[in-house]
C-alpha positions, -999 to +999 in steps of 0.1 A: +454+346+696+436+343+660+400+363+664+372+344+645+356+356+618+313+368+626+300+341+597+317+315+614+305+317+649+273+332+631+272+296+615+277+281+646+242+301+662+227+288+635+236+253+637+226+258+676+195+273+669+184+243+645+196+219+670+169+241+697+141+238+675+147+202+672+147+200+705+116+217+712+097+195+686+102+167+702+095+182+737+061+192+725+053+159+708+055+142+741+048+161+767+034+194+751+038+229+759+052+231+792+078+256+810+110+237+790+096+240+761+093+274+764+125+273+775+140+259+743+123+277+723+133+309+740+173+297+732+165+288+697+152+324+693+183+339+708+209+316+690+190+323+655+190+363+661+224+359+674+236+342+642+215+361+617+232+395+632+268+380+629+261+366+596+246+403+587+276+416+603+304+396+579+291+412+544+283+444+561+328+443+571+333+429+539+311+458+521+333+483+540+367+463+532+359+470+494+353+508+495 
């Protein structure tokens, strides 16, 4: 089985992430800051960490490929 590479399934936190915040807009236009938006806002956190790290990751392998 192929592995995938860290920028693409950092890409894909990202995307997630955006998707979260999105999310959590909405949830606080309408009903305002209650335990789900929290919630929400909590994942988004995670997936956009997540995804900066991987992303970090990829150039740091690719910096080490090169020396």
């Amino acid at each position: 089985m192929k592995r995938q590479s860290p920028l693409a399934t950092g890409i894909v936190y990202l995307v997630l992430g955006t998707i979260f915040v999105y999310f959590a807009i909405n949830e606080v236009s309408m009903n305002g800051w209650n335990f789900f938006a929290y919630l929400i806002v909590f994942l988004a956190t995670i997936d956009f960490a997540s995804g900066i790290r991987l992303v970090n990751l990829h150039f740091r392998l690719k910096r080490m490929k090169k020396k």
